[in-house]
C-alpha positions as CSV (number, residue, x, y, z in Angstrom):
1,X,43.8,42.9,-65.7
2,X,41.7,44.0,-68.8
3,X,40.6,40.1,-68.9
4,X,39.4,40.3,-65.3
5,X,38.0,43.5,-65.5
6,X,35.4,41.9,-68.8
7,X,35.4,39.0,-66.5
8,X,34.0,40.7,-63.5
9,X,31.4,42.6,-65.6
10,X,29.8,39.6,-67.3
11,X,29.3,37.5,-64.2
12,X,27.7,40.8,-62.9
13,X,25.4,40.6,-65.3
14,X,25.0,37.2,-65.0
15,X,24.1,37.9,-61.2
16,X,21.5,40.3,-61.8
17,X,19.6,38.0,-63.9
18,X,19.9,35.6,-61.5
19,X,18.7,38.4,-59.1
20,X,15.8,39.4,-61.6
21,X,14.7,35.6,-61.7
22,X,14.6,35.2,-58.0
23,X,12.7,38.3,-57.9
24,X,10.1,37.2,-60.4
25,X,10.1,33.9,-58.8
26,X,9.1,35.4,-55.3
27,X,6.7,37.6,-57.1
28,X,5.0,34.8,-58.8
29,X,4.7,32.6,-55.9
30,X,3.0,35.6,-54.1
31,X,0.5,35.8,-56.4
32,X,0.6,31.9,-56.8
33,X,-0.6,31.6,-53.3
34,X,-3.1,34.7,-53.0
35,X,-4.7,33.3,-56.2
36,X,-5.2,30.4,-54.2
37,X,-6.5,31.8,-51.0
38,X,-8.9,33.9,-53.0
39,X,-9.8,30.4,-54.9
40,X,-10.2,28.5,-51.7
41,X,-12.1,31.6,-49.8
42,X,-14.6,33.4,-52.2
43,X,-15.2,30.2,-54.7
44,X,-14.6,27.5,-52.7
45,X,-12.0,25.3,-55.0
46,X,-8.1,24.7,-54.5
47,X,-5.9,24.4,-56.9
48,X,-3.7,21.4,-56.6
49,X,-0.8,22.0,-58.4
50,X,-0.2,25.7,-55.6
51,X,1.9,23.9,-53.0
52,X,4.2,21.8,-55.5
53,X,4.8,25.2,-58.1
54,X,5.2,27.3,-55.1
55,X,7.7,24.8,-53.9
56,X,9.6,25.0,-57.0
57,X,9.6,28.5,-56.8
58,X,11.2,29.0,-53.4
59,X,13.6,27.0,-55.2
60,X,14.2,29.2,-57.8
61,X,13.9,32.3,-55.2
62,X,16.8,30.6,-53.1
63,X,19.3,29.0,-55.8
64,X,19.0,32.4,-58.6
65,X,19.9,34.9,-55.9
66,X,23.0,32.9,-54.4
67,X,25.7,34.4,-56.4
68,X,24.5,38.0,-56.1
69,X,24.4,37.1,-52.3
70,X,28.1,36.3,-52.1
71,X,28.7,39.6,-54.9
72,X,27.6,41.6,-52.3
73,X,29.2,40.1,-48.8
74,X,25.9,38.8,-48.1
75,X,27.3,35.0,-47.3
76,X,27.9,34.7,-43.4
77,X,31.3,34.2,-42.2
78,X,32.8,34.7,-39.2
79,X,33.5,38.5,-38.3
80,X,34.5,37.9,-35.1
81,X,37.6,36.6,-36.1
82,X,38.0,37.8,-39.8
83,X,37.6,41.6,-38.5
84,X,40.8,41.2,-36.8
85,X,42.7,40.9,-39.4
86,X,44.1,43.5,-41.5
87,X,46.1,44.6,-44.6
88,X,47.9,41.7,-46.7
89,X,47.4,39.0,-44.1
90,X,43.1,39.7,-44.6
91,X,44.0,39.3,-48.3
92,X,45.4,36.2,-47.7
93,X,42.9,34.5,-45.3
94,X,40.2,36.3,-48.0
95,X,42.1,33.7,-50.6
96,X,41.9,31.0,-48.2
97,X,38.1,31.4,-47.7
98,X,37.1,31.6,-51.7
99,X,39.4,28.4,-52.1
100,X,37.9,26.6,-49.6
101,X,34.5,27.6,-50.9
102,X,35.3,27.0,-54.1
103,X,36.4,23.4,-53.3
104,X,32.8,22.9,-51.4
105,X,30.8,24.7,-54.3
106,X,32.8,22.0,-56.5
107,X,31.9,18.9,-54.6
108,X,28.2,19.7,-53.3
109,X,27.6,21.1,-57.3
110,X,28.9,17.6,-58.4
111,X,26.9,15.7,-56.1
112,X,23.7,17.7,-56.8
113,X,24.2,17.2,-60.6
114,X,24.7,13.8,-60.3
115,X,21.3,13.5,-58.1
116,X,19.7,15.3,-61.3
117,X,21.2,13.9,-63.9
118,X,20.2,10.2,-62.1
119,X,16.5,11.8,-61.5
120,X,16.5,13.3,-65.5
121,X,17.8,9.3,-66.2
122,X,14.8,7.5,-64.3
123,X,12.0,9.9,-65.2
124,X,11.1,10.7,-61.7
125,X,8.7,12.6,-61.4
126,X,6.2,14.3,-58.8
127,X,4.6,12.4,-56.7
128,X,1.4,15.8,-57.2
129,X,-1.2,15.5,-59.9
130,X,0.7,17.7,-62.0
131,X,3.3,14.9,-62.6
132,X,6.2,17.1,-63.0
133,X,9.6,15.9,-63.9
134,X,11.6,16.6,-61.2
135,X,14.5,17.1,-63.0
136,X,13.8,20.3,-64.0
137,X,13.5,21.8,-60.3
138,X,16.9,19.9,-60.0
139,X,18.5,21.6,-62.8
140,X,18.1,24.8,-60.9
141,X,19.8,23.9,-58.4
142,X,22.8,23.4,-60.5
143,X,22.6,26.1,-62.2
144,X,22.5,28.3,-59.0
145,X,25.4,26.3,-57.0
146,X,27.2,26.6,-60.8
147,X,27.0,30.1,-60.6
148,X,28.0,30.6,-57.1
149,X,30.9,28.7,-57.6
150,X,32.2,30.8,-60.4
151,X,31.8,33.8,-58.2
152,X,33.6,32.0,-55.3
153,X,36.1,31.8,-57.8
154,X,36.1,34.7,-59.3
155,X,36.2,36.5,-55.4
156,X,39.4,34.3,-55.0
157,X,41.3,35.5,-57.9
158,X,40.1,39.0,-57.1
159,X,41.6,38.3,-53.6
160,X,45.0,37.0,-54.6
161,X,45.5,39.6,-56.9
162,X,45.3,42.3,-53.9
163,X,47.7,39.8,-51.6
164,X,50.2,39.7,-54.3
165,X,50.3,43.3,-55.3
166,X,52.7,45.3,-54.6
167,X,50.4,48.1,-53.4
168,X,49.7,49.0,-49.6
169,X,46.6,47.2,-48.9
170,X,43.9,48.7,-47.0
171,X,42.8,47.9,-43.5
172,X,39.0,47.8,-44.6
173,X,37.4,45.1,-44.6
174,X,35.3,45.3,-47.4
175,X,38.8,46.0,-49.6
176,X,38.5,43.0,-51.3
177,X,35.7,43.6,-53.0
178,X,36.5,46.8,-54.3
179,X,36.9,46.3,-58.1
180,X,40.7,46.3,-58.9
């Protein structure tokens, strides 16, 4: 347990950077976009390049706060049915749903790093004046669906260490994200 336990804290951390990025994404984009209402209002110029960074950003914004998302039960699922379960059989249908997620975050991770890794390949770029190479947006992506995935995993392991346990398990449903 002394493995997860290291485990768990370093891909905490590795969430709240992710977290902090998002954040200074969405704060940057703010003052991307007031800069260029105050452009386009009191001088009277635009900026080109606000749309496509601001873009980029909400990409940032989106893919960086993912895996604190899911680190906090933030990822919809379905309640309805999930809240009636209880004890060791939640435990179990918890392990189901992080290894069924964890087999999507696989594929769609491969898929999206084979799109970037093509697009990094060609030299695409934006189609914008600032000619950006749109493999660096790309590469974001991965990185975010990368992370999520190794917190899909890491809520999995988490999960079948509480169905195998020989402990009572707890009717809450937040149990399995109690630290163990």
């Amino acid at each position: 347990m002394a493995f997860f336990r290291l485990l768990d804290r370093l891909l905490a951390r590795v969430a709240s950077v992710g977290l902090f990025l998002s954040s200074a994404a969405l704060v940057l984009g703010a003052a991307l976009i007031l800069t260029e209402i105050v452009a386009r209002n009191i001088f009277k110029f635009s900026m080109p390049f606000t749309v496509e960074y601001t873009g980029y950003l909400l990409i940032g914004i989106i893919f960086f706060a993912l895996m604190q998302t899911q680190r906090s039960n933030g990822m919809i699922y379905m309640e309805l049915v999930y809240d009636r379960f209880g004890g060791r059989l939640r435990a179990w249908v918890d392990v189901l749903r992080f290894a069924t997620s964890t087999c999507y975050g696989v594929i769609v991770t491969w898929y999206v790093f084979e799109y970037a890794e093509n697009t990094c390949a060609l030299g695409q770029i934006s189609s914008y004046p600032s000619r950006t190479l749109l493999c660096y947006p790309q590469s974001i992506m991965v990185l975010g669906l990368v992370l999520l995935t190794l917190e899909w995993v890491r809520g999995g392991i988490r999960a079948l260490a509480i169905a195998l346990s020989p402990r009572p398990v707890s009717d809450d449903p937040q149990h399995t994200t109690t630290v163990l």
